[in-house]
Backbone atoms as SQL, in Angstrom:
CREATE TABLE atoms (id INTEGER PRIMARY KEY, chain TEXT, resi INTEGER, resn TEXT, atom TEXT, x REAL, y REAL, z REAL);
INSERT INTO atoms VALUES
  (1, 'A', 1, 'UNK', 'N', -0.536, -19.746, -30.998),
  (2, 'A', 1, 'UNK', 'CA', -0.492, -18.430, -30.359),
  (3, 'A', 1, 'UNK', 'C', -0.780, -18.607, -28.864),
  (4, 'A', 2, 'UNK', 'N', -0.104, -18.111, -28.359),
  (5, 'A', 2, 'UNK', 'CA', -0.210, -18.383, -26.826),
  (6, 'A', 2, 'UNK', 'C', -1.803, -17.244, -26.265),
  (7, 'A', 3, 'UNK', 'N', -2.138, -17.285, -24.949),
  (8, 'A', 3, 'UNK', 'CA', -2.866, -16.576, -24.821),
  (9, 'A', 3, 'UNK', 'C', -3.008, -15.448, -23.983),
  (10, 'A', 4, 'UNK', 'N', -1.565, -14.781, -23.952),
  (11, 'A', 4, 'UNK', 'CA', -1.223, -13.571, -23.944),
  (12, 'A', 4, 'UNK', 'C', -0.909, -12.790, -25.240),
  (13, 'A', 5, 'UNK', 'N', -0.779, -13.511, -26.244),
  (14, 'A', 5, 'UNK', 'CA', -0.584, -12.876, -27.641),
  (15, 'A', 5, 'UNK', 'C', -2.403, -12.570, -27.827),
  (16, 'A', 6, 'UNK', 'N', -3.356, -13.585, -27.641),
  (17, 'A', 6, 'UNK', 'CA', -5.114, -13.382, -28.093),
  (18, 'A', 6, 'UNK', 'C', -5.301, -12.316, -27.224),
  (19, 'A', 7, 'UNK', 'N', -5.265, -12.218, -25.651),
  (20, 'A', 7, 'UNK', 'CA', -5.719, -11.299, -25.075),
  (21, 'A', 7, 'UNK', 'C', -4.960, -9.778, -25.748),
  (22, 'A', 8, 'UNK', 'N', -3.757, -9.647, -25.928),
  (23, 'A', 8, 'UNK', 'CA', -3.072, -8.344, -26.618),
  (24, 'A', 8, 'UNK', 'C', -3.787, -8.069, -27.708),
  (25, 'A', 9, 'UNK', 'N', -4.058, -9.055, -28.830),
  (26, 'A', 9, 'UNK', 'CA', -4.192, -8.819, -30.121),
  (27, 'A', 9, 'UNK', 'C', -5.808, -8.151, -29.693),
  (28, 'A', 10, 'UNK', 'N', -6.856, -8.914, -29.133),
  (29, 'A', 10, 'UNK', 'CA', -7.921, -8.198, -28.582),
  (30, 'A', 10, 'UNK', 'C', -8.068, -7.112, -28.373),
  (31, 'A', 11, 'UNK', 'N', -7.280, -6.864, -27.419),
  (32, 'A', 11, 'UNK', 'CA', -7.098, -5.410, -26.354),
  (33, 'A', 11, 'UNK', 'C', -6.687, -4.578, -27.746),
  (34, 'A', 12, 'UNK', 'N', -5.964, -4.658, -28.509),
  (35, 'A', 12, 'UNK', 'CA', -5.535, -3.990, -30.153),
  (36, 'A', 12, 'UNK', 'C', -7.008, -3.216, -31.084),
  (37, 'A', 13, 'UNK', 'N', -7.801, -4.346, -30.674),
  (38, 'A', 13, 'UNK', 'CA', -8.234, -4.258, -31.507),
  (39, 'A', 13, 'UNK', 'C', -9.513, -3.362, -31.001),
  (40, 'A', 14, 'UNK', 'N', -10.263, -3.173, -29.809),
  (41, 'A', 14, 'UNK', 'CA', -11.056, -2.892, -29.230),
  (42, 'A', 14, 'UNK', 'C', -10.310, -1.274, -28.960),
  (43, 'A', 15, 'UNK', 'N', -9.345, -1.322, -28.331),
  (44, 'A', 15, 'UNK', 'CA', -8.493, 0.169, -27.998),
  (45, 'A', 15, 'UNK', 'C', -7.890, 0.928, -28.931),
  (46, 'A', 16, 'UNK', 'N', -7.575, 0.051, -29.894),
  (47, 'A', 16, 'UNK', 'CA', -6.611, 0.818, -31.316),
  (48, 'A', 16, 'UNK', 'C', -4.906, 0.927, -30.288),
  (49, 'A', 17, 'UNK', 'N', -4.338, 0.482, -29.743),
  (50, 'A', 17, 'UNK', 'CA', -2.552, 0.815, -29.002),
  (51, 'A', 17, 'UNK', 'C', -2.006, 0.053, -29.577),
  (52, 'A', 18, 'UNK', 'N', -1.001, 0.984, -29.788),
  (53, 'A', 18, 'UNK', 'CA', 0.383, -0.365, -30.294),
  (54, 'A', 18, 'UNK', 'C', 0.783, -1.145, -29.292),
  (55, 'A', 19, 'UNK', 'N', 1.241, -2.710, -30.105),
  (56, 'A', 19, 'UNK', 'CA', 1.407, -3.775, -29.291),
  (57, 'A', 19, 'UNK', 'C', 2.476, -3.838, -28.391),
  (58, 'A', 20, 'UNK', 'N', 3.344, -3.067, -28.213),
  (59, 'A', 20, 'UNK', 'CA', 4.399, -2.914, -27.194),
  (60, 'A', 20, 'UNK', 'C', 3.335, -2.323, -26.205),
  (61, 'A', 21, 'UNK', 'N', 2.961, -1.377, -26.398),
  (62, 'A', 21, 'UNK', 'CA', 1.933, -0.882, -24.616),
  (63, 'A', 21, 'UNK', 'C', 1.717, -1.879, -24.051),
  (64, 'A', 22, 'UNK', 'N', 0.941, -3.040, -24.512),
  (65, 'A', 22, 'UNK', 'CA', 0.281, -3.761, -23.752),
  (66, 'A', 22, 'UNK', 'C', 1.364, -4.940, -23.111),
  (67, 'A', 23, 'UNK', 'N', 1.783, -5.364, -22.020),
  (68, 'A', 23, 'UNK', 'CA', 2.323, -5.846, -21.257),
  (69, 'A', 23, 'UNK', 'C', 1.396, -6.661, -20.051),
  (70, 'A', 24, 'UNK', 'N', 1.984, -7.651, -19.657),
  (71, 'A', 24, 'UNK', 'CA', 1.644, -8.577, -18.533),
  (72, 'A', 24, 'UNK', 'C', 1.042, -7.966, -17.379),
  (73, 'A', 25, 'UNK', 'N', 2.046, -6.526, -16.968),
  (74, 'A', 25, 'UNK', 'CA', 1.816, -6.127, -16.137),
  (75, 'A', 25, 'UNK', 'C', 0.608, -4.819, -16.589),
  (76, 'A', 26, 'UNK', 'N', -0.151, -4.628, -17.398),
  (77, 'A', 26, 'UNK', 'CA', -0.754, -3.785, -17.780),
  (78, 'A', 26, 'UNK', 'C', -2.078, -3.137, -17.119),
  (79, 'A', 27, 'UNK', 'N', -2.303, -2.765, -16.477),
  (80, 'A', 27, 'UNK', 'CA', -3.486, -2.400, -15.854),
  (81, 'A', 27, 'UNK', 'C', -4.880, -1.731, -16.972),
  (82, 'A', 28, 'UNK', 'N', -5.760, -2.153, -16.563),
  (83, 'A', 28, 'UNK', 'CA', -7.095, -2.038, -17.788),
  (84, 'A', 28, 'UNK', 'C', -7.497, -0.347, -17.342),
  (85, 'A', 29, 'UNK', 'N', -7.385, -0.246, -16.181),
  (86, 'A', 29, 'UNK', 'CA', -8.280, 1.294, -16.236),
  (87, 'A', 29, 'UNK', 'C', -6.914, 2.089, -16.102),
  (88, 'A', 30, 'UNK', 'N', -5.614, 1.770, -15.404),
  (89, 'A', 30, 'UNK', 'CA', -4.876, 3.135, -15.451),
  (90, 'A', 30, 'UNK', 'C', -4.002, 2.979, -16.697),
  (91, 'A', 31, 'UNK', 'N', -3.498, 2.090, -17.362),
  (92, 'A', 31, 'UNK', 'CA', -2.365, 2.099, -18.534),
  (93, 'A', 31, 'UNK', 'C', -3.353, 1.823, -19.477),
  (94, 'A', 32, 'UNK', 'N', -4.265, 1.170, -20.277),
  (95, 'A', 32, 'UNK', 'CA', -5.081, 0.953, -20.909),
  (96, 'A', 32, 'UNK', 'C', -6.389, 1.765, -21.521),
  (97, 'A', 33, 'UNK', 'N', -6.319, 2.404, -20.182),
  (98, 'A', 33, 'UNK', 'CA', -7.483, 3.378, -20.450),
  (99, 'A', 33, 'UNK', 'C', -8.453, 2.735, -21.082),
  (100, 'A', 34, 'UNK', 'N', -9.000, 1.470, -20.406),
  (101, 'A', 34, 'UNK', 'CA', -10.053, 0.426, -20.802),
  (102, 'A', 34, 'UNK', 'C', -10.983, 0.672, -19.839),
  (103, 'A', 35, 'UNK', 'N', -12.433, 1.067, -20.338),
  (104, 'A', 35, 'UNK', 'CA', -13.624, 1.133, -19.287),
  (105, 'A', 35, 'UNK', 'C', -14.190, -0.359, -19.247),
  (106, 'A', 36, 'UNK', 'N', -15.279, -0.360, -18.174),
  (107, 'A', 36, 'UNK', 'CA', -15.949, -1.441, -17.969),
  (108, 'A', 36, 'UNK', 'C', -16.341, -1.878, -19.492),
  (109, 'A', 37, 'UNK', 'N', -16.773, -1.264, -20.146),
  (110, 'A', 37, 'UNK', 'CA', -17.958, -2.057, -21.019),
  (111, 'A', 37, 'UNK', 'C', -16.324, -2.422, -22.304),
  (112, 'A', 38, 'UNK', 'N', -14.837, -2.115, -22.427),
  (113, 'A', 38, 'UNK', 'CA', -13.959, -2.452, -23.086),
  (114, 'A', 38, 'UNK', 'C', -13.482, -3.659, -22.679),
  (115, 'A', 39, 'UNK', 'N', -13.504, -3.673, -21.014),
  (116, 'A', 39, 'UNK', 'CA', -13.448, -5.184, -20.776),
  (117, 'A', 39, 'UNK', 'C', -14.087, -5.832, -20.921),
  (118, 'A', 40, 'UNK', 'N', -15.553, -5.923, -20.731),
  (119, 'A', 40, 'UNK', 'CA', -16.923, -6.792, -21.360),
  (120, 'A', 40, 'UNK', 'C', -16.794, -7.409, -22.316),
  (121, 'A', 41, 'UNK', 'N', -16.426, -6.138, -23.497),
  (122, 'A', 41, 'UNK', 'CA', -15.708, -6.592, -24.854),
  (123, 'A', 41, 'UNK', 'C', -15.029, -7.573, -24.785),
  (124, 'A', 42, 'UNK', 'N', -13.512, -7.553, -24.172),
  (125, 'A', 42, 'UNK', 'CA', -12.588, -8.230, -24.839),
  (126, 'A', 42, 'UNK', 'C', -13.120, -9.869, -23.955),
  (127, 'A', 43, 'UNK', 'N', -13.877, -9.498, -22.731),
  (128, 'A', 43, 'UNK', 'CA', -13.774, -11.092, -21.941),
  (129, 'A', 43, 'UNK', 'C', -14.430, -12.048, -22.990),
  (130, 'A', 44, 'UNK', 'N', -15.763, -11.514, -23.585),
  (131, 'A', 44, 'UNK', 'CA', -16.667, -12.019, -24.415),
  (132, 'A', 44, 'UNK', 'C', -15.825, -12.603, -25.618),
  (133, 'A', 45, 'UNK', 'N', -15.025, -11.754, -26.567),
  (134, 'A', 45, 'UNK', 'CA', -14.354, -12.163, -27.260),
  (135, 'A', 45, 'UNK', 'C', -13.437, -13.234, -26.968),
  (136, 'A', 46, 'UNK', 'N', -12.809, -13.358, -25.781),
  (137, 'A', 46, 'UNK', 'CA', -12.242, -14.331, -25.608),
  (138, 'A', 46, 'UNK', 'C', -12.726, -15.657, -25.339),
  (139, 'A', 47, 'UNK', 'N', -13.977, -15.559, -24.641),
  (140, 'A', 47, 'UNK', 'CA', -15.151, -16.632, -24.409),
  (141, 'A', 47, 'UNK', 'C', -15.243, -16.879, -25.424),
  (142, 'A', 48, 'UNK', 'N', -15.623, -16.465, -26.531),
  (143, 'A', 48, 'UNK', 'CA', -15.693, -17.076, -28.122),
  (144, 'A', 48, 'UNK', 'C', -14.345, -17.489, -28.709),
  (145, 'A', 49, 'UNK', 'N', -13.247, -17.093, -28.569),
  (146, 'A', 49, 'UNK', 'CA', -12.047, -17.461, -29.303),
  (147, 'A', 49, 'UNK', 'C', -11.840, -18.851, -28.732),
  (148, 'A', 50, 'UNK', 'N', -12.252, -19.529, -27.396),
  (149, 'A', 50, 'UNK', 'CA', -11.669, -20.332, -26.398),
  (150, 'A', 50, 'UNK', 'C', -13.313, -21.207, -26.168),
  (151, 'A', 51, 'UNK', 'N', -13.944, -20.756, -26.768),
  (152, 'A', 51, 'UNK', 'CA', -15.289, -21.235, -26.630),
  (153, 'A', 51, 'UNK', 'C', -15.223, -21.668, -25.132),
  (154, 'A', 52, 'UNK', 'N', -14.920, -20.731, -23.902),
  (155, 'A', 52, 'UNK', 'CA', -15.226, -20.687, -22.527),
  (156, 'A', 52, 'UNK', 'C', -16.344, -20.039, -22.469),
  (157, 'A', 53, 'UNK', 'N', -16.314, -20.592, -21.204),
  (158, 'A', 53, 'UNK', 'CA', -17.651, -19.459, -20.184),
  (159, 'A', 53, 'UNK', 'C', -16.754, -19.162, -19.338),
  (160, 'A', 54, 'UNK', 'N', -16.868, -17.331, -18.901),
  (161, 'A', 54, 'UNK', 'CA', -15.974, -16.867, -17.697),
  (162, 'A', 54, 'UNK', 'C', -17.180, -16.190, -16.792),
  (163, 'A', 55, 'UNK', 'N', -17.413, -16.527, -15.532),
  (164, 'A', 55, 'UNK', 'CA', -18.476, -16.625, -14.508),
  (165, 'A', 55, 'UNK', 'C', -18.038, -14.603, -14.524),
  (166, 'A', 56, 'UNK', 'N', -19.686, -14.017, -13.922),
  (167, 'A', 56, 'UNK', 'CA', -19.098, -12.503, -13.823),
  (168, 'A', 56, 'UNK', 'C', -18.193, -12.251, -12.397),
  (169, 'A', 57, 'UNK', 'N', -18.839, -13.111, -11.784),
  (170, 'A', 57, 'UNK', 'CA', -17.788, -13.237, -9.883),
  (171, 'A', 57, 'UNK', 'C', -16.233, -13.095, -10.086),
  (172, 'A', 58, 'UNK', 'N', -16.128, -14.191, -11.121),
  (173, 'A', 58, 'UNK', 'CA', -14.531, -14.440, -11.492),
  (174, 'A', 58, 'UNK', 'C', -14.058, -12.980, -12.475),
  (175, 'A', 59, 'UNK', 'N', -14.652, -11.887, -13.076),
  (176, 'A', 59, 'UNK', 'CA', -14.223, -11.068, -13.799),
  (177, 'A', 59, 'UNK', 'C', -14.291, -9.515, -12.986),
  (178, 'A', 60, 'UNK', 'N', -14.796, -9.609, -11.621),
  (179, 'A', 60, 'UNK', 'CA', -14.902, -8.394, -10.790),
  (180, 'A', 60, 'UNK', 'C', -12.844, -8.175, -10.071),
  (181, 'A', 61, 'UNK', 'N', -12.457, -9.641, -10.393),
  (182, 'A', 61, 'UNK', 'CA', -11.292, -8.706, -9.540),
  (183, 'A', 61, 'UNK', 'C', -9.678, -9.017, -10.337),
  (184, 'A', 62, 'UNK', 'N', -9.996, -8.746, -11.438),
  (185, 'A', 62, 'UNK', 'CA', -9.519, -8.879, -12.780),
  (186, 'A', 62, 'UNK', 'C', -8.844, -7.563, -13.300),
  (187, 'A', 63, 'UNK', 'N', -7.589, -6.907, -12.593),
  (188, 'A', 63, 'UNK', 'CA', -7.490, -5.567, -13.283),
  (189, 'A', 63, 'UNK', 'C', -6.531, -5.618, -13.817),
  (190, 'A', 64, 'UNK', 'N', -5.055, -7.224, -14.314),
  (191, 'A', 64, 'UNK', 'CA', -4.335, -6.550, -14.924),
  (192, 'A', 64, 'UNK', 'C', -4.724, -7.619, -15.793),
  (193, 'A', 65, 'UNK', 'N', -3.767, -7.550, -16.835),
  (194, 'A', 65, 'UNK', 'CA', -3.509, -8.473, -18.387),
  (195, 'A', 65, 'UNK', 'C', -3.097, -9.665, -18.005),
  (196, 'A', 66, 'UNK', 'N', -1.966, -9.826, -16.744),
  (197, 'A', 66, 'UNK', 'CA', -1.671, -10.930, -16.099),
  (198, 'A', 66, 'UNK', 'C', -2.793, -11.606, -15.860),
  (199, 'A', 67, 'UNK', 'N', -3.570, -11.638, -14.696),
  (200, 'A', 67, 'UNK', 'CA', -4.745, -12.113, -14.350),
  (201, 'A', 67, 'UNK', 'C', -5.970, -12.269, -15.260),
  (202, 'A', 68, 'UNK', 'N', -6.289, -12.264, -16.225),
  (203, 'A', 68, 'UNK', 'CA', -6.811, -12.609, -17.386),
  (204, 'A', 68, 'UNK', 'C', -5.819, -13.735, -18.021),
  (205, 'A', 69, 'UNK', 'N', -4.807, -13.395, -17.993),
  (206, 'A', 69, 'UNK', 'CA', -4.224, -14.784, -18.915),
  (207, 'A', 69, 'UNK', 'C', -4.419, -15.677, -18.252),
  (208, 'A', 70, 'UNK', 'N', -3.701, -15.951, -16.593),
  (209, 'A', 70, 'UNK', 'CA', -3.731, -16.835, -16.104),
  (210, 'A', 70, 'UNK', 'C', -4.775, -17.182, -15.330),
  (211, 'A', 71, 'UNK', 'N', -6.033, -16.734, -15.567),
  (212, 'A', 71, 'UNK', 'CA', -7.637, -16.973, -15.159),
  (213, 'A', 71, 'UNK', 'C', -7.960, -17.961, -16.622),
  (214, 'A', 72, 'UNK', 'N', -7.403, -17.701, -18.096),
  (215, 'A', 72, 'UNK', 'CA', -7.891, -18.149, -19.333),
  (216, 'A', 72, 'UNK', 'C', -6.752, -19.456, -19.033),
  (217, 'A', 73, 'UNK', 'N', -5.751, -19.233, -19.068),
  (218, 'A', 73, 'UNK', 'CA', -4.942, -20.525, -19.178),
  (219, 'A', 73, 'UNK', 'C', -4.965, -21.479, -18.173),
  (220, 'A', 74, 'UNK', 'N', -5.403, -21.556, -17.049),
  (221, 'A', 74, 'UNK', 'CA', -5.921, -22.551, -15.785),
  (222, 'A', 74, 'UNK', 'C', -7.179, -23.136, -16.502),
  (223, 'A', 75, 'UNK', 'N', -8.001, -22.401, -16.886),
  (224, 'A', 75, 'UNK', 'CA', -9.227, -23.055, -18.120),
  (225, 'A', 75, 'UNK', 'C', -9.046, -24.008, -18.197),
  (226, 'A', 76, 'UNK', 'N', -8.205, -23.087, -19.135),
  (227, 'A', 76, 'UNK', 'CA', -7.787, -23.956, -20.501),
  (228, 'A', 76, 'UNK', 'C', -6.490, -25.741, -20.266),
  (229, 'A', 77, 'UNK', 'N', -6.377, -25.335, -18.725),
  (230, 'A', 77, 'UNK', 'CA', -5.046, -26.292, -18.330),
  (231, 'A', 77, 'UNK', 'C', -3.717, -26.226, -19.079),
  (232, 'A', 78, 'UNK', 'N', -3.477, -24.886, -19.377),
  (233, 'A', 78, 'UNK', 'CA', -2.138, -24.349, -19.732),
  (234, 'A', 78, 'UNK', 'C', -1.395, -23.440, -18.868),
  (235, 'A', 79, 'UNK', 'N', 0.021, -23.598, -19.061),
  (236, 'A', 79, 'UNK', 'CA', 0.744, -22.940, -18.187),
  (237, 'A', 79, 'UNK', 'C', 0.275, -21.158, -18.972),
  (238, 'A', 80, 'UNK', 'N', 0.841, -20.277, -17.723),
  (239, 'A', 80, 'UNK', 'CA', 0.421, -19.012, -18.356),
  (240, 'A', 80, 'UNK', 'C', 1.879, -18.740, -19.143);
């Protein structure tokens, strides 16, 4: 599973949206209607799926779905 499919399936699961909404280009507070503490959620979850640590510096300028993948897949040393 790539890790734009984990971050979607997340975001699913924390928001309840069908999986077409969520897109690359997705914004967390205006298309998502994701508050702070929904992103908290899903970063954490992903820190555990990926057994990362994501610094909080690195998660302040983090607002679409894009930039989460390719913040997780540089990690991880995968293409996004």
């Amino acid at each position: 599973m790539s890790v734009f499919e984990d971050v979607r399936k997340i975001i699913i699961e924390i928001k309840d949206l069908p999986e077409e909404s969520i897109t690359l280009e997705s914004r967390f507070e205006e298309d998502l209607e994701a508050d702070s503490l929904d992103v908290v959620e899903m970063l954490m979850s992903l820190e555990e799926l990926y057994d990362i640590q994501i610094p909080e510096e690195a998660t302040e300028g983090m607002k679409t779905v894009r930039e989460v993948v390719e913040y997780i897949s540089a990690l991880l040393g995968q293409d996004a």
